[in-house]
C-alpha positions in Angstrom: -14.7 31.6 -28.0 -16.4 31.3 -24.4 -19.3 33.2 -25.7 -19.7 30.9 -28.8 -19.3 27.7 -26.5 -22.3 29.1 -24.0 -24.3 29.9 -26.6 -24.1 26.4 -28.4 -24.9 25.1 -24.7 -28.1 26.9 -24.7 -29.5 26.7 -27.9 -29.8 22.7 -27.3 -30.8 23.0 -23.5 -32.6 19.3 -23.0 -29.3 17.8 -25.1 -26.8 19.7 -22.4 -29.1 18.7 -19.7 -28.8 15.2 -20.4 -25.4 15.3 -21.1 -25.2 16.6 -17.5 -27.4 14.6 -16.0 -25.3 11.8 -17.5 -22.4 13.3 -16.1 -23.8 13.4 -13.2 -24.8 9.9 -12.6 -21.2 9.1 -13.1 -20.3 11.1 -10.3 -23.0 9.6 -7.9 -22.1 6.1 -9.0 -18.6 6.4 -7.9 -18.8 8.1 -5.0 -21.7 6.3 -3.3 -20.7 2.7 -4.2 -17.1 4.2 -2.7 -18.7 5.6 0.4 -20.7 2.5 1.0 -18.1 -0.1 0.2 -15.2 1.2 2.3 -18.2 2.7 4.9 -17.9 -0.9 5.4 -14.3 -1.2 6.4 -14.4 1.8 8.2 -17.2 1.4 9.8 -16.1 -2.3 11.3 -12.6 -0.3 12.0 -14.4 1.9 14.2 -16.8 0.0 16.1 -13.3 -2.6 17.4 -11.3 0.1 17.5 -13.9 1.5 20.2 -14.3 -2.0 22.5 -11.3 -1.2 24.4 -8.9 -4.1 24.0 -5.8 -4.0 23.2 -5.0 -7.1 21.5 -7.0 -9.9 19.5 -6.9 -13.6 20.0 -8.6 -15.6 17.1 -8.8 -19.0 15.5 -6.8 -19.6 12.4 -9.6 -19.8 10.0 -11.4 -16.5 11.8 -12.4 -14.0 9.3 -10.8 -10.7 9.0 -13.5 -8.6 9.9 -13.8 -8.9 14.2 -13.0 -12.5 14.3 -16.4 -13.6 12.0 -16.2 -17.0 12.4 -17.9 -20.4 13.8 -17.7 -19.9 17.3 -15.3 -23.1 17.6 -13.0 -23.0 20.5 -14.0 -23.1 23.7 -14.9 -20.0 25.9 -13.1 -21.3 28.8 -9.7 -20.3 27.1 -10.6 -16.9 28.4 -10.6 -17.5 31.9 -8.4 -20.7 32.2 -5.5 -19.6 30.0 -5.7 -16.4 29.1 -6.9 -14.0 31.9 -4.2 -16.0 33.8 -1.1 -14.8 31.3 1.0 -11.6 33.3 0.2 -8.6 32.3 -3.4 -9.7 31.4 -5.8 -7.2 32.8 -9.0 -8.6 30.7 -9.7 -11.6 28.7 -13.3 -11.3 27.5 -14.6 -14.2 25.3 -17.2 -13.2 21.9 -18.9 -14.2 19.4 -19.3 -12.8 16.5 -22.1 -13.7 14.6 -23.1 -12.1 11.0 -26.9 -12.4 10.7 -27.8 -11.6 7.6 -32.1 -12.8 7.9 -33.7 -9.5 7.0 -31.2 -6.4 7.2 -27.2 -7.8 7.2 -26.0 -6.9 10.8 -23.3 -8.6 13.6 -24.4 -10.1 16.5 -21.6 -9.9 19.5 -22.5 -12.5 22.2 -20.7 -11.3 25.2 -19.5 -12.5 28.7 -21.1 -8.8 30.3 -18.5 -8.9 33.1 -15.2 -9.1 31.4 -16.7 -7.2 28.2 -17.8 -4.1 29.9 -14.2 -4.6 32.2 -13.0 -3.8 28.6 -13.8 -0.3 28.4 -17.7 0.5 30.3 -20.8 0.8 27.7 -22.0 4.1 28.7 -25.8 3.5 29.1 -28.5 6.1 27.9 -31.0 4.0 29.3 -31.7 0.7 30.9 -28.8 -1.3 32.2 -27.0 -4.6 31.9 -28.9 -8.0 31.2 -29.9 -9.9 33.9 -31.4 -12.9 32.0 -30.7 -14.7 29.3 -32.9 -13.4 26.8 -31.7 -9.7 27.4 -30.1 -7.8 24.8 -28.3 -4.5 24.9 -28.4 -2.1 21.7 -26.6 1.0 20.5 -28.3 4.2 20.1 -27.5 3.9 16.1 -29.6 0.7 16.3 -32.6 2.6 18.0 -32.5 4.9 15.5 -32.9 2.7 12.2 -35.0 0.1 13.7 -37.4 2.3 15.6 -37.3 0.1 19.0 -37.3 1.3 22.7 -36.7 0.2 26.0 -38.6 -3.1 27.2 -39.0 -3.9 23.5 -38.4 -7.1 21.7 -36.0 -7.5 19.1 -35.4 -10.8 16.9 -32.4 -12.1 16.5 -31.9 -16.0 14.6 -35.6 -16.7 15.0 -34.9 -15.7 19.1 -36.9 -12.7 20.9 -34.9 -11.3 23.0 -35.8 -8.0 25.3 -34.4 -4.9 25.1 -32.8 -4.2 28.5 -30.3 -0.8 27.4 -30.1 1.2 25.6 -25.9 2.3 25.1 -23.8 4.5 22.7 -22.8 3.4 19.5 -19.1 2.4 19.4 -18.7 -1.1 21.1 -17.9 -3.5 18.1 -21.7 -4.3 17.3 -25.2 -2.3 17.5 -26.7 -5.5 19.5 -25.1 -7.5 22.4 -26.7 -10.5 23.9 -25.5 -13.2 26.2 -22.3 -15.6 24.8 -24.5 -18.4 25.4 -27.5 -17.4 24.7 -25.8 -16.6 21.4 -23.6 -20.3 21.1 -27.1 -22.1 22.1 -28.6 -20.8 19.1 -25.4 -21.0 17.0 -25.3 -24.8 18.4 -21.8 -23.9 20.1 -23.7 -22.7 23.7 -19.8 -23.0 25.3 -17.4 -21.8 22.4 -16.4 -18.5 21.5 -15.3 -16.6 18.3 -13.1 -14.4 19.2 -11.1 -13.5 22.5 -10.5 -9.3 23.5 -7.5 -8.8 25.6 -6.7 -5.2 27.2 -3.4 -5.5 29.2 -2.4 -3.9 32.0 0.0 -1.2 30.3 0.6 -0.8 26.6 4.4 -1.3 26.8 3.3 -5.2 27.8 1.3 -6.2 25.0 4.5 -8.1 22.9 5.0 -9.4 26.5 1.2 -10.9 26.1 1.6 -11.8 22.4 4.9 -13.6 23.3 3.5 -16.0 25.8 0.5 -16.9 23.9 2.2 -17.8 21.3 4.6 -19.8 23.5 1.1 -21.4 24.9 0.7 -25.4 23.6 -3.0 -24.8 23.6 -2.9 -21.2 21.6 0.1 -21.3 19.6 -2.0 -22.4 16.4 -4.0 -18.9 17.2 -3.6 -15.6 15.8 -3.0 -12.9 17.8 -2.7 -9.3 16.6 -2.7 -6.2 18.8 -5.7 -3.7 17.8 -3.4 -1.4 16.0 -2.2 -4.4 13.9 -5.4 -5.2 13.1 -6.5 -1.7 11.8 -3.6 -1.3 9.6 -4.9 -4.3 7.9 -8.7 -2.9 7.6 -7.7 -1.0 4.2 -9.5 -2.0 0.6 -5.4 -2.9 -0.5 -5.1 -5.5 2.5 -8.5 -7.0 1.5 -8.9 -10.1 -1.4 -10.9 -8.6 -4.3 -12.0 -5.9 -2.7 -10.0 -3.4 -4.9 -11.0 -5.1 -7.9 -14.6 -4.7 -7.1 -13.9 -1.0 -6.3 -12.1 -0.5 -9.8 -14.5 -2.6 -11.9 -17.2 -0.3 -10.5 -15.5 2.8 -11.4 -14.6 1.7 -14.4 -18.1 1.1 -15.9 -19.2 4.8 -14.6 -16.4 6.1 -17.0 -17.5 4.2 -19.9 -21.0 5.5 -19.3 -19.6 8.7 -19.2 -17.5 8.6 -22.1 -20.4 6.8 -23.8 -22.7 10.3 -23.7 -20.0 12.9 -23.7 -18.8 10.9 -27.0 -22.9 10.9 -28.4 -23.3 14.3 -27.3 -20.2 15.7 -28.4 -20.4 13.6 -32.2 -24.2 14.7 -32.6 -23.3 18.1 -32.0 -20.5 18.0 -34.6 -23.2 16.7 -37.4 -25.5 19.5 -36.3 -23.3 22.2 -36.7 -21.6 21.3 -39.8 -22.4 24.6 -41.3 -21.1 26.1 -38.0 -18.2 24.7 -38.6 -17.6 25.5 -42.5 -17.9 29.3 -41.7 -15.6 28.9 -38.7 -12.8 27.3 -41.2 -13.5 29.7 -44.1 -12.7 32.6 -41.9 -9.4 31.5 -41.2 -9.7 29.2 -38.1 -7.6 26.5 -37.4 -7.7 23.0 -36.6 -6.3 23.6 -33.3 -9.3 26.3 -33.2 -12.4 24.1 -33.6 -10.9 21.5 -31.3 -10.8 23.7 -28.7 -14.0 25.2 -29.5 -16.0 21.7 -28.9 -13.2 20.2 -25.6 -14.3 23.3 -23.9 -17.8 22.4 -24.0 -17.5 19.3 -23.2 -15.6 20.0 -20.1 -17.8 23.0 -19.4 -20.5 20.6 -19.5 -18.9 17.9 -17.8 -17.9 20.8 -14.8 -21.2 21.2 -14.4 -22.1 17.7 -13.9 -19.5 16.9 -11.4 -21.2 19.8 -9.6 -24.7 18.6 -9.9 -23.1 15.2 -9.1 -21.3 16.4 -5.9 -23.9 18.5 -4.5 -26.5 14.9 -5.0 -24.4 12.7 -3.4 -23.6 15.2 -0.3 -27.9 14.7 -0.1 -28.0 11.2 -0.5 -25.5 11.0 2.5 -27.9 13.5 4.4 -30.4 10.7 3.6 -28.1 7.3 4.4 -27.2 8.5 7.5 -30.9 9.4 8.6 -32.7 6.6 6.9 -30.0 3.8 7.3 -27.9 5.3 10.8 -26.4 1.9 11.3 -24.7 1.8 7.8 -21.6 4.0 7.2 -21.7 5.9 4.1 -17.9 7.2 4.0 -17.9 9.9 2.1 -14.2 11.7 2.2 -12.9 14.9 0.0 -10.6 12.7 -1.4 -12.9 10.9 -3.1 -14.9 13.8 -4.2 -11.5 15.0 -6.2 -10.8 11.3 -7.4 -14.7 11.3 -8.9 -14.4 14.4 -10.3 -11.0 14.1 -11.9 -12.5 10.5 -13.5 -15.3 12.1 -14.8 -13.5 14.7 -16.7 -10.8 12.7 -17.6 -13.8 10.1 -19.4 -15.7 13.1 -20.7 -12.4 14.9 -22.3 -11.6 11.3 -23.7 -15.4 10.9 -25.4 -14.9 14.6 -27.3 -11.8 14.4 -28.9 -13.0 12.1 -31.8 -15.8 14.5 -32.5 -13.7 17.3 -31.7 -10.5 15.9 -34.0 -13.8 15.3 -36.8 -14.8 18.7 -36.7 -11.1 20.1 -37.0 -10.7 18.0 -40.3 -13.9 19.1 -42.1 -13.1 21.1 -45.6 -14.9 24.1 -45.4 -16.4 23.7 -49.0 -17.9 20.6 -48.1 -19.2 22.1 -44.9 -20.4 25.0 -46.6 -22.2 22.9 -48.9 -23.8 20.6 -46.6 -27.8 20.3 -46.0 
């Protein structure tokens, strides 16, 4: 039977290359809309997780993602409240800005002091800003925007110079000064987002406790970091999942769509085929399983070709596009491959169940 089903394969090579191709398309649509929707997630996960606070103080209608937000509360909370809590080490206020004139990116406008208290940017090149229209970028930012030291970099319709250069990993690619940042934002004294890092881990619900106890804070939320990263999953994010699914749902149909044509053409073609088959005694179960194992064979074959394409377009994101993360994890690789053999086993078992109940006279007889 594995003989017959490779030989069927290659007498109609350009119909089994499509088929796939096809296949293969289905693959690479999963997996790289998966890899680039919760690169996104994981990407933002990171890049807070590597600032160095321990705990995040945020107005109530801040965004999920690092506090996006209007930078609507003053700055001073840091210093005047917050920095002055026990067991405060570091209270650092931020903006975060989402700029999304030209490619989509955040803009952190930091208070260099008390941000780089944090945890220290490690510097490649350059060194901290000294004026306000200095900017520090990440290495990853370098790299996909082709800048250098002493360069000029826009940022909301502002030039601002390129005084270091630091590694990636501080909770934006570009850092400028808080109010250079609120000027342009029209907020030059407000912040977005407060980073706490206490002075020993065991005292952080000591910290959380008395801001919340705070009359001026207590309307805030406050999360410690590894609260927040628990919460930067696609199931603790509105729509997000949906999105995800209704994505991976139109790849199957578009591979159960030409594994169904494929598989029902093939089935007219080889009607003869078929009537010889049944007039020397095979059965239904037989035929079936004559035309599911091509299917799957070819459908094997394009999760391969679909693997192996979206391994290079990763090559390719992460050289082209360094500042985007393009997640691509094994467990995904098995959840796109099971899909798109589940979909292409579903698309032959109408042409396959066809086949089985052909009369062999009629078969025989067909032109």
């Amino acid at each position: 039977m594995n003989k017959l089903v490779i030989g069927n394969i290659l007498y109609r090579p350009v119909r089994s290359a499509i088929s796939v191709l096809a296949v293969a398309i289905e693959v690479i649509m999963i997996l790289s809309i998966v890899a680039i929707m919760v690169g996104q997630i994981q990407g933002a996960a990171n890049q807070t997780n590597g600032i160095g606070a321990d705990i995040m103080v945020r107005p109530p209608n801040a965004s999920n993602f690092s506090g996006l937000s209007d930078a609507a509360v003053p700055a001073k909370i840091a210093p005047e409240f917050l920095a002055k809590l026990p067991h405060v080490a570091v209270a650092s206020p931020t903006i975060a800005k989402l700029d999304t004139s030209g490619a989509v990116q955040t803009i952190f406008g930091i208070d260099y002091p008390t941000y780089n208290a944090l945890r220290p940017f490690v510097f490649l090149s350059g060194g901290p800003p000294t004026g306000p229209d200095d900017a520090l970028v990440d290495d990853l930012y370098v790299r996909s925007h082709h800048v250098g030291l002493g360069q000029t970099v826009k940022v909301l319709n502002h030039t601002f110079r390129i005084c270091g250069i630091v590694e990636h990993g501080k909770g934006s690619h570009i850092f400028v000064p808080i109010h250079t940042l609120g000027s342009l934002n029209g907020t030059p004294d407000n912040a977005s987002i407060f980073y706490i890092r206490t002075d020993h881990p065991k005292n952080q619900q000591a910290v959380i406790d008395e801001i919340e106890h705070t009359p001026t804070l207590r309307t805030y939320s406050v999360q410690t970091l590894a609260e927040w990263m628990g919460t930067m999953t696609p199931e603790h994010l509105p729509g997000f999942t949906i999105a995800l699914n209704v994505v991976i749902a139109i790849a199957v149909i578009v591979g159960f769509l030409v594994i169904f044509q494929s598989m029902y053409t093939a089935v007219m073609e080889r009607t003869r085929e078929i009537g010889i088959l049944k007039s020397l005694g095979a059965s239904k179960f037989y035929v079936v399983n004559l035309f599911l194992r091509e299917a799957i064979l070819v459908s094997v074959a394009g999760v391969l070709v679909g693997i192996l394409a979206t391994q290079l377009l990763k090559l390719f994101m992460d050289a082209r596009f360094p500042t985007l993360t393009f997640y691509l994890t094994t467990q995904w690789r098995l959840n796109g491959a099971a899909i798109a053999l589940i979909g292409s086993t579903l698309g032959a078992l109408y042409p396959a169940w066809k086949a089985a109940r052909k009369d062999p006279i009629d078969a025989l007889a067909y032109e």
